[in-house]
FITITI-276373 format. One line per 3 residues: number of its first residue (from 0); their letters; for each residue x, y, z of C-alpha. Coordinates in nm, 4 decimals. Example, Ala and Ser with C-alpha at 12.3 -4.5 7.8 and 13.67 -1.06 7.14 Angstrom:
0	as	1.2300 -0.4500 0.7800; 1.3670 -0.1060 0.7140
end
This chain:
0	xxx	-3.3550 3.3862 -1.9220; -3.4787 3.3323 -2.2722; -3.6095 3.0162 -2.4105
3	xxx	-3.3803 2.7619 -2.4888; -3.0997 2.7923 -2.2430; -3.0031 2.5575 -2.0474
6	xxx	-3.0128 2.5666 -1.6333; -2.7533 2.4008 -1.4633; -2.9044 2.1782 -1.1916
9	xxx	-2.8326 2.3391 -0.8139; -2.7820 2.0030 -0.6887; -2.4647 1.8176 -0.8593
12	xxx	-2.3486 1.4222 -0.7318; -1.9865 1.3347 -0.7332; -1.8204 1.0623 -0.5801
15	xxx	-1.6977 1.1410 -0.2631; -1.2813 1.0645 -0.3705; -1.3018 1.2691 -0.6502
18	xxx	-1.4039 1.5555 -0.4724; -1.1321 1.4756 -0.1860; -0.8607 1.4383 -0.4584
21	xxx	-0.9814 1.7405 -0.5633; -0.9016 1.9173 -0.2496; -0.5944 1.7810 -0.1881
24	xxx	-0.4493 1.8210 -0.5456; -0.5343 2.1796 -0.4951; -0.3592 2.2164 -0.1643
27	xxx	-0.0512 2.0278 -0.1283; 0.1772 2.1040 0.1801; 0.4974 2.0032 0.1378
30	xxx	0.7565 1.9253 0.3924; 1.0825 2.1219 0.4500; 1.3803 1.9111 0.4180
33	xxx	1.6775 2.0192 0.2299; 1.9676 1.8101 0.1651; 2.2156 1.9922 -0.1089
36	xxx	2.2201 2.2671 -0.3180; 1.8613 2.1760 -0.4930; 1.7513 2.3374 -0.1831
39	xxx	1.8426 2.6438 -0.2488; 1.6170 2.5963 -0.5906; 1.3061 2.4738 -0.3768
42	xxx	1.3330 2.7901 -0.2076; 1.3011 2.9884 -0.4964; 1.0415 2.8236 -0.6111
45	xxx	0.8517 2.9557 -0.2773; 0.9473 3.3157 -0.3016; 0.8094 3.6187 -0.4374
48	xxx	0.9311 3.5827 -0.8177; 0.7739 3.2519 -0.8784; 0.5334 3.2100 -0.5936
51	xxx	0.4700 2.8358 -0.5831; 0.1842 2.9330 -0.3405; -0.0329 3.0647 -0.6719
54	xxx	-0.0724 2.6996 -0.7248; -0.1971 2.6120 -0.3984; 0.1465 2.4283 -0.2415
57	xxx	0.3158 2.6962 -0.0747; 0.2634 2.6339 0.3161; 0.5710 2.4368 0.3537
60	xxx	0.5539 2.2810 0.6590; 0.8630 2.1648 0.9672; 0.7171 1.8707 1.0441
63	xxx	0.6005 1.5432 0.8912; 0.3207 1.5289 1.0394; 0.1452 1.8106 0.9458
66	xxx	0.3113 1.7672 0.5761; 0.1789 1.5544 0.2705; 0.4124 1.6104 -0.0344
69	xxx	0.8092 1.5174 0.0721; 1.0715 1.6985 -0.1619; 1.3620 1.5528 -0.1687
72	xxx	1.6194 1.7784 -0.2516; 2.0082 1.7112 -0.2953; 2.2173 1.4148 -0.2380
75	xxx	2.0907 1.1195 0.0127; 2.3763 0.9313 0.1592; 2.3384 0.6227 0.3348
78	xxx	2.4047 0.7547 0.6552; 2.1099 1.0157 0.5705; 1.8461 0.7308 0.4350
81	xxx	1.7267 0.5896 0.7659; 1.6076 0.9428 0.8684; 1.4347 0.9685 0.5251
84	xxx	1.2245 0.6597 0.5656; 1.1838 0.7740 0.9448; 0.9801 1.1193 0.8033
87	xxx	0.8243 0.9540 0.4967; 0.6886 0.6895 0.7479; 0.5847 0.9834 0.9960
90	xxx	0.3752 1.1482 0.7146; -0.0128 1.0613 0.7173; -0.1983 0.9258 0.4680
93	xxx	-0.1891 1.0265 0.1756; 0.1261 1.0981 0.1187; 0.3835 1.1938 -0.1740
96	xxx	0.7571 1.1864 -0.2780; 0.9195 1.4528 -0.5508; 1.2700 1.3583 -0.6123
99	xxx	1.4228 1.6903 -0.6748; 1.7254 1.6938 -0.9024; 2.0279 1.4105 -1.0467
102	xxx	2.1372 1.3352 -0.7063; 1.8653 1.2709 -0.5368; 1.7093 1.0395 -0.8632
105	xxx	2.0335 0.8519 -0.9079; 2.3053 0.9558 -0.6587; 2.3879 1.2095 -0.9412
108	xxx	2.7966 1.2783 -1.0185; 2.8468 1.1605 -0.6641; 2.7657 0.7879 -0.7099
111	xxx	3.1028 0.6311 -0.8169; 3.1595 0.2697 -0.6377; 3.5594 0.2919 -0.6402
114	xxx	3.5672 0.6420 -0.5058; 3.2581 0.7004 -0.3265; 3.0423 0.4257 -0.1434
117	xxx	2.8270 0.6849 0.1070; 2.5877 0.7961 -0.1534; 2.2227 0.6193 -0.2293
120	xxx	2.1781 0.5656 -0.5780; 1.8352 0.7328 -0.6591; 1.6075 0.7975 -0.3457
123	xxx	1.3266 0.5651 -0.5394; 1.5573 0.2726 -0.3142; 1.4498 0.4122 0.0172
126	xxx	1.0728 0.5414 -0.0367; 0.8206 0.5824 -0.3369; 0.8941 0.8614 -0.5483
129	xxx	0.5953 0.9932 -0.7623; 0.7085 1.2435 -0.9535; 1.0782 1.3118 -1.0697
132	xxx	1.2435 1.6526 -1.1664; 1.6263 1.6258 -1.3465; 1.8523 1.8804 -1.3704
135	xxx	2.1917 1.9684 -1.1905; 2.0092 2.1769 -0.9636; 1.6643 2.1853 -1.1689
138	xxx	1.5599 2.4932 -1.2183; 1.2447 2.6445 -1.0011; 1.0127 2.6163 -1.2827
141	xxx	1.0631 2.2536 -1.3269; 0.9670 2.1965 -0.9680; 0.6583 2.4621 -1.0314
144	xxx	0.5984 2.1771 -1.3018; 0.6705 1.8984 -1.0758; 0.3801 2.0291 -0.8472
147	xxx	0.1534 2.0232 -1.1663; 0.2062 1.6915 -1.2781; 0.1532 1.5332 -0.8839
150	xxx	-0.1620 1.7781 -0.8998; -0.2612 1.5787 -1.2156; -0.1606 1.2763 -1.0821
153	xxx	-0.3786 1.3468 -0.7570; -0.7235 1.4769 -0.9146; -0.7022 1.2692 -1.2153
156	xxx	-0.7849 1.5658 -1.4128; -0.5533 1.6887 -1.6993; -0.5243 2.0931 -1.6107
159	xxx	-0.3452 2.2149 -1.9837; -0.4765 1.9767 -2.2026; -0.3481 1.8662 -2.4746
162	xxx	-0.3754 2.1297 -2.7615; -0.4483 1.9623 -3.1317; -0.1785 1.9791 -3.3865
165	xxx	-0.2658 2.2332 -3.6288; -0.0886 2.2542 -3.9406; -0.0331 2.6216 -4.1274
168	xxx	-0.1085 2.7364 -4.4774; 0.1939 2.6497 -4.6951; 0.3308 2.4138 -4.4735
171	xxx	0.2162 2.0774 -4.6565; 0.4283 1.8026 -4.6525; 0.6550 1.7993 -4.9937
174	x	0.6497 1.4851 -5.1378
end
């Protein structure tokens, strides 16, 4: 080394939780449980074309248990909602909710008092949600995103920051 670099110390301190979140951001395992047709989406989202496994959340597991990230996927109805709260409550510590698509946030096109009284409006009524993806079913790649912003949420570390706003030539405002 010439003169002047710098030598990054071999011993580096960090506080113990952000390493921890660090781990777990990095590898989330989330729980199989499938209500509707946004299930068919989630699984997608774990097979070969988009791979959800690249970003470290692709061991989904059968059991609460042995699961830390709870997708809920499809219409909850209340006859459904008591064995929801039963597997959030079985998950350990630390645990998170992604309500996956218009049903499961708000009862979606299903939630109409006069004509239909069996379906929860929004899962966010039964157990915490942290992290919310819309769409009639959402695509894969918003749930791929979903995983990124719990990931961000978890580690406390922004992984695409924000890029500046750079303006062109020739592209001053005209006043």
């Amino acid at each position: 080394m010439g003169t002047g670099s710098v030598v990054p110390p071999l011993i580096q301190f960090a506080q113990l939780d952000k390493v921890l979140n660090h781990a777990r951001a990095n590898s989330l395992w989330p729980l199989t449980f499938g209500l509707a047709c946004c299930a068919i989406e989630m699984m997608a989202a774990a097979g070969p074309k988009y791979d959800l496994d690249r970003f470290g959340a692709g061991v989904f597991r059968a059991s609460p248990r042995q699961a830390d990230v709870m997708i809920v996927a499809g219409t909850v109805t209340h006859k459904m909602a008591d064995t929801v709260k039963r597997l959030y409550l079985q998950m350990p510590a630390p645990k998170w909710v992604i309500a996956m698509g218009n049903c499961a946030m708000t009862g979606g096109p299903f939630k109409l008092d006069e004509i239909n009284y069996s379906v929860v409006e929004g899962v966010g009524s039964i157990v915490p949600v942290d992290v919310y993806v819309p769409g009639c079913p959402p695509r894969p790649e918003a749930l791929i995103e979903a995983f990124l912003k719990l990931e961000e949420k978890i580690s406390g570390v922004r992984r695409f920051p924000e890029s500046p706003v750079v303006e062109l030539p020739g592209t001053e405002e005209i006043s």
